[in-house]
N, C-alpha and C positions, 0 to 999 in steps of 0.2 A: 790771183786768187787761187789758192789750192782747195781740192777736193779732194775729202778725205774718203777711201772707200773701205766700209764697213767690213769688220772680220767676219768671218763664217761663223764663229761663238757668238758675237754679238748681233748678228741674223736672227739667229737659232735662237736668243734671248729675248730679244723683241719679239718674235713670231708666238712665243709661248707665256710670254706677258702678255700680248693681245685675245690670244685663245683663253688664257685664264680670266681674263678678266671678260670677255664673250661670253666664257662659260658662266660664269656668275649671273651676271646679268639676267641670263637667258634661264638659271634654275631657279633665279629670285621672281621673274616674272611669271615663270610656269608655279611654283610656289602659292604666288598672289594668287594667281585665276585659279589653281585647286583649291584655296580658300574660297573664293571669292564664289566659284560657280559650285563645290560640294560637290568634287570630281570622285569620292570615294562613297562605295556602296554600301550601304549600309541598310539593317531590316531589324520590326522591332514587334514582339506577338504577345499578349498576353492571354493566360487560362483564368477567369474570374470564379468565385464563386468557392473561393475556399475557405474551410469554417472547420471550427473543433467545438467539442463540449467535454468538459470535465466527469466522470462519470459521478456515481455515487456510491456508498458505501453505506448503507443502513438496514437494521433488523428490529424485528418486533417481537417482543416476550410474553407471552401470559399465558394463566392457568388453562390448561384442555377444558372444553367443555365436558367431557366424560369423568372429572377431577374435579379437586377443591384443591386450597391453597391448608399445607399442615398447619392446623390450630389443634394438639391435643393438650385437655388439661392432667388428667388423669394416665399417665404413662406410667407401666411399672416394667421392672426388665423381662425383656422376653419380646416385649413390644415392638411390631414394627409399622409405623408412618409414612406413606409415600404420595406422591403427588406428581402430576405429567404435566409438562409444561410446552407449548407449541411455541419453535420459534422459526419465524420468516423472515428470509431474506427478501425486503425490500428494496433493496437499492437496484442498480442496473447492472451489478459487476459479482464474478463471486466471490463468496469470502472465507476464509475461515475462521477456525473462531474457538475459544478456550471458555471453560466455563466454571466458576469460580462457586463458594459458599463464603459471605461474608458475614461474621458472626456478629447477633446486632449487638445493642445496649442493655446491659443489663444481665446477659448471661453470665450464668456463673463458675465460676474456674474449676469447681470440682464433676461439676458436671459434663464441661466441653470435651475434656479428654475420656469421658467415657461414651458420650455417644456416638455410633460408628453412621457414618454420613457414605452411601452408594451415589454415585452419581452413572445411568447408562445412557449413553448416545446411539443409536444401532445397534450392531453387535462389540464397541466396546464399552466399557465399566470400570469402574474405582472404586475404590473405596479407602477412607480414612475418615481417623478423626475428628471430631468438629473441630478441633483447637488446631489438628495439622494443616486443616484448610484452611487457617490462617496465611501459612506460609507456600503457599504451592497453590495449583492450577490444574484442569485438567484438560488437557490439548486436543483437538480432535483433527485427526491427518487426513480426512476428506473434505475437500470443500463441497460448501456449500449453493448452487447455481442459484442465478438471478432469479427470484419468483418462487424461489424452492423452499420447504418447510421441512420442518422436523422432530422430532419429541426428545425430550428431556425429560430424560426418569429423573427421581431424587428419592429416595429413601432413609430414613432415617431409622435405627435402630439401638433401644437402649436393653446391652446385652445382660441376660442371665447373669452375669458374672459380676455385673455392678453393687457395690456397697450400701447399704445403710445411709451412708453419709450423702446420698444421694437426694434421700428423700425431699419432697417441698422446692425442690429447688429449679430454675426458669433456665431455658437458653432460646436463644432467637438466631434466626441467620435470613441472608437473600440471598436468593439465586443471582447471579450475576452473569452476564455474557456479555466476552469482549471481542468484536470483528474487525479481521482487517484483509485486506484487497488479496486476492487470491493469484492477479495477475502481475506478473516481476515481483513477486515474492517469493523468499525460498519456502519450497515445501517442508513442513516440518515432520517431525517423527511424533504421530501419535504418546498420549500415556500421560503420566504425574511429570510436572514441570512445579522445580521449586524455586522461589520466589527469592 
């Protein structure tokens, strides 16, 4: 019977087949037990109690008590009608806000463009046509803070210079005020903004 005796490559073969496969074994079972026993650290914290609320965005309009709402029947040119109007910011947020004349039903077209309509906020002021206030707005570049109030002049004036063809004849309009969030909004540039 011969005995074969193994090469030094084929030593060195076996020897690193056996290691590899040791190794295996031995990182499949360290493997397991780190599964098994939750060998890694781990930490978990929470801050409760967190909440948001939407703000608001709302204002109130009406006639000063020191004022009436303009009802004249009898206007001749030369005339002038004004009325102050208090408006608060009721919401929680500030706002700005444009304020408009919308001219009602019924008025009539020779008259619109003669009567000259002032709007003042503080120290700024407008003024245009009843009819131009159709198409335009008048902007106010301060805002107005939460809880804060304000006056709104309006003046109405049917000038000297008006015609005959005037006479007997009706116009209406409302005060109109539009707000919006004062906060990530661009500030705008006071004055007539046309429509």
């Amino acid at each position: 019977m011969t005995t074969s005796i193994p090469s030094p490559t084929d030593v060195r073969a076996s020897r690193t087949k056996k290691t590899l496969v040791a190794g295996a074994i031995v990182l499949g079972l360290a493997t397991t037990v780190g599964v098994v026993t939750g060998a890694s650290f781990t930490a978990t914290d929470s801050v409760a109690g967190q909440s948001l609320g939407a703000g608001t965005i709302a204002v109130e309009a009406g006639t000063s008590a020191s004022s009436a709402v303009i009802n004249a029947d009898d206007v001749f040119p030369g005339d002038v009608e004004t009325t102050t109007i208090d408006l608060e910011n009721t919401g929680t947020g500030d706002v700005r806000f444009v304020v408009d004349l919308d001219e009602g039903a019924g008025t009539d077209a020779v008259l619109a463009p003669a009567l000259q309509a002032t709007v003042t906020v503080g120290t700024e002021s407008i003024t245009r046509s009843l009819e131009d206030w159709q198409s335009g707005e008048f902007q106010i570049a301060a805002p107005l803070a939460a809880g804060a109030s304000t006056e709104i002049e309006v003046s109405v004036e049917l000038p000297t210079t008006t015609g005959n063809d005037a006479q007997g004849l009706h116009a209406g309009f409302t005060v109109r005020v539009d707000a919006i969030q004062a906060k990530n909004s661009v500030a705008p540039t006071g004055g007539w903004i046309a429509d």
